[in-house]
C-alpha positions in Angstrom: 137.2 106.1 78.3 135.5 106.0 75.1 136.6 105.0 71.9 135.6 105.6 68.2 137.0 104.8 65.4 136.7 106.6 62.3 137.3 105.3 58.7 136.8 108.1 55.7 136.4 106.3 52.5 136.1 107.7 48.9 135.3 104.9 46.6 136.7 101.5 48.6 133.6 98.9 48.3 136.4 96.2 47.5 138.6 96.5 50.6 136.5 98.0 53.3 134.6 95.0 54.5 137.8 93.6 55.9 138.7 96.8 57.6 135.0 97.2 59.2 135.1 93.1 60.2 137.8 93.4 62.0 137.1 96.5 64.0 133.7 94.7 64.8 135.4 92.1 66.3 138.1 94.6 68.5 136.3 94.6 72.0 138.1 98.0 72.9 136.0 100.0 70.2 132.8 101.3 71.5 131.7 103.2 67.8 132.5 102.6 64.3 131.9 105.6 62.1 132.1 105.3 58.1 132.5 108.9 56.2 131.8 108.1 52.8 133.4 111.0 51.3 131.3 111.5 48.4 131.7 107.9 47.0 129.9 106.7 43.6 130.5 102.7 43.5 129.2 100.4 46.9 131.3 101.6 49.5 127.9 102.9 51.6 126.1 99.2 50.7 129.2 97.9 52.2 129.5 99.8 54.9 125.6 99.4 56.2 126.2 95.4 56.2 128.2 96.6 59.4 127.2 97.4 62.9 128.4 100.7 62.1 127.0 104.5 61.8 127.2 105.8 58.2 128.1 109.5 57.4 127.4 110.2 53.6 128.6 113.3 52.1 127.2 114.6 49.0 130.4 116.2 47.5 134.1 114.8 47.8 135.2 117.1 50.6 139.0 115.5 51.2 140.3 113.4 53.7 140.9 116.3 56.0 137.3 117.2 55.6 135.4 113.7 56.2 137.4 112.9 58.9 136.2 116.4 60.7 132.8 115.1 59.8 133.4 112.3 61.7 134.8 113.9 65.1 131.2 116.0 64.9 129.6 113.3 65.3 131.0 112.0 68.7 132.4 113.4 71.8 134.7 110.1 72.4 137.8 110.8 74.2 139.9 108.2 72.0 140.0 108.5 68.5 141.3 105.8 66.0 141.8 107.0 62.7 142.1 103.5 60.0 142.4 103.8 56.0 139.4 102.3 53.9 141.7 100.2 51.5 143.9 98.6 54.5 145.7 95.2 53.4 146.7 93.0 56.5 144.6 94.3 58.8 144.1 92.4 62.6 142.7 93.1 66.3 146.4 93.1 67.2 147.4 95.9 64.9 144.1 98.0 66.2 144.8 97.4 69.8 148.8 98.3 69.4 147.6 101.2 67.8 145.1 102.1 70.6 147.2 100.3 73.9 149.4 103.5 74.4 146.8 105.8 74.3 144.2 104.1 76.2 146.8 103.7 79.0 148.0 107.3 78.9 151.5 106.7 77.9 151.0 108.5 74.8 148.5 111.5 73.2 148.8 109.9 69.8 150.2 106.6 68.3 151.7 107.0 64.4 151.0 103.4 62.3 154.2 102.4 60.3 154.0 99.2 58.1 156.4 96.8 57.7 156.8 93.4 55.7 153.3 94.4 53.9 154.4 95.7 50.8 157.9 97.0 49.5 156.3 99.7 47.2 154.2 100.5 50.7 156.7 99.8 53.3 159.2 102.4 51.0 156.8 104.7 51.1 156.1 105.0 54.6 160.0 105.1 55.5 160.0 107.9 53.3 157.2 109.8 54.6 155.8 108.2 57.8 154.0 111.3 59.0 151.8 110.9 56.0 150.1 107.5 57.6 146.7 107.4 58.4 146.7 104.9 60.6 146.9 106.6 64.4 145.3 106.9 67.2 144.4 110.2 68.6 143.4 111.8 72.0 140.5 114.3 71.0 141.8 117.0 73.8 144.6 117.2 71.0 142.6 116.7 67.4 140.6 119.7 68.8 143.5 122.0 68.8 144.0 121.3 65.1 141.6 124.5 64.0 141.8 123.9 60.2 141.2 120.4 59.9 138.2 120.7 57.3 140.5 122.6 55.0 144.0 120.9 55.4 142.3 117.9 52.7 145.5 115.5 52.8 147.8 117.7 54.4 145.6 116.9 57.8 148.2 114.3 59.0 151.2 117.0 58.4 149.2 119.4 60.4 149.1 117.0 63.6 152.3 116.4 63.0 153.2 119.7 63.1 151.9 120.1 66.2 153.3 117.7 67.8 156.7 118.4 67.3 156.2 121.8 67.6 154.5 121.5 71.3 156.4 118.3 72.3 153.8 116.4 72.8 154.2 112.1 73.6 153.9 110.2 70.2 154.8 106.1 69.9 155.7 104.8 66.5 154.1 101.3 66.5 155.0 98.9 63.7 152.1 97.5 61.9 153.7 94.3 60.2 152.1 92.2 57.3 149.9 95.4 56.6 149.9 97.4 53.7 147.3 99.4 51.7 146.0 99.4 48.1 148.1 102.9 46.2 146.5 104.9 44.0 148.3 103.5 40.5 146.2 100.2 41.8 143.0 102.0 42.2 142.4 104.2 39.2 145.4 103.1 36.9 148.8 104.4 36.3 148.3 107.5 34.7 144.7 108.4 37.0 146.7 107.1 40.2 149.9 109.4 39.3 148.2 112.5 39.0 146.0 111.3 42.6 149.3 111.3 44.0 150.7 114.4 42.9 147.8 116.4 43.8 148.2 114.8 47.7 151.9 116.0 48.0 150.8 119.6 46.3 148.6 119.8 49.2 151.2 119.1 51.6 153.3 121.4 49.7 151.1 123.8 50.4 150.4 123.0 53.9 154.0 123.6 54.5 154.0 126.7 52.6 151.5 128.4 54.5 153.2 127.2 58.2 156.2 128.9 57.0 154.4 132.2 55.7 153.0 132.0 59.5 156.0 131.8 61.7 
């Protein structure tokens, strides 16, 4: 059984050198693909210091959209799916994300920190479906037809799925790990409106499941 993981990354020279060191190290991971979703600073530099294939897109397609770039580029039957700006992050975290899969007790596996970050740790309790830390079987990720146009809303529309076709999900707890937020990245005011325009999407994601059924 093959595994790839992919990272999409928009801007994260800083923080994804740890994130790539450590998948280096994971013997379980046969690929490492970066999708440089139309970054401007050193994220690609970064990334090529890496034993690691590197996607470039030209324009800032979404998260939705580089991480479809990345599934065209492989046929692997495991898919791990890690953020670019991940604080924490360990081989034991990757392989409890990948463990249940792998073994077939589970078609995806849903990343939920704890005892990173209270600002992140909230935020996950809140909203756990929006992690993007999850490891995926590709028979499922291929039923997801609008992947490239979901942006951020592509981790509602899995988990839409999922519930909605009962498929096997395990929860696994990812402690000491957290992730840089937005406010961090481009400032207050910069990271506020970054985060509004990610739940709008989901807003509309929701919308448009409901217009549907």
């Amino acid at each position: 059984m093959r595994v790839i993981a992919i990272i999409p990354a928009y801007n994260e020279e800083k923080t994804i050198g740890d994130v790539l060191q450590v998948l280096q190290e994971t013997d379980l991971i046969d690929t490492i693909v970066v999708v440089s979703d139309g970054s401007t600073d050193g994220t690609v530099d970064v990334a090529r210091e890496y034993d690691v294939v590197v996607i470039e897109l030209a324009e800032n397609m979404g998260k939705g959209g580089a991480m479809a770039a990345g599934l065209e580029s492989t046929e692997a039957d495991v898919i791990l799916f890690l953020d670019a700006d991940l604080i924490g992050l360990t081989q034991a975290h990757v392989r409890s994300l990948l463990d249940p899969v792998i073994s077939g007790r589970a078609e995806m596996t849903l990343g939920i920190f704890e005892r990173g970050r209270m600002v992140t740790d909230l935020a996950q309790k809140v909203a756990p479906y929006l992690s993007g830390q999850r490891a995926v079987r590709r028979s499922l990720l291929e039923k997801i037809s609008d992947m490239d146009i979901t942006r951020f809303g592509v981790e509602v529309a899995l988990t839409q799925y999922i519930e909605e076709h009962g498929i096997r999900v395990e929860e696994v707890v990812l402690s000491d790990m957290s992730h840089v937020m937005k406010e961090e990245k481009l400032g207050l005011v910069k990271g506020l409106a970054a985060r509004f325009k990610m739940y709008w999407e989901i807003v509309k994601y929701f919308a448009r499941i409901e217009q549907f059924k």
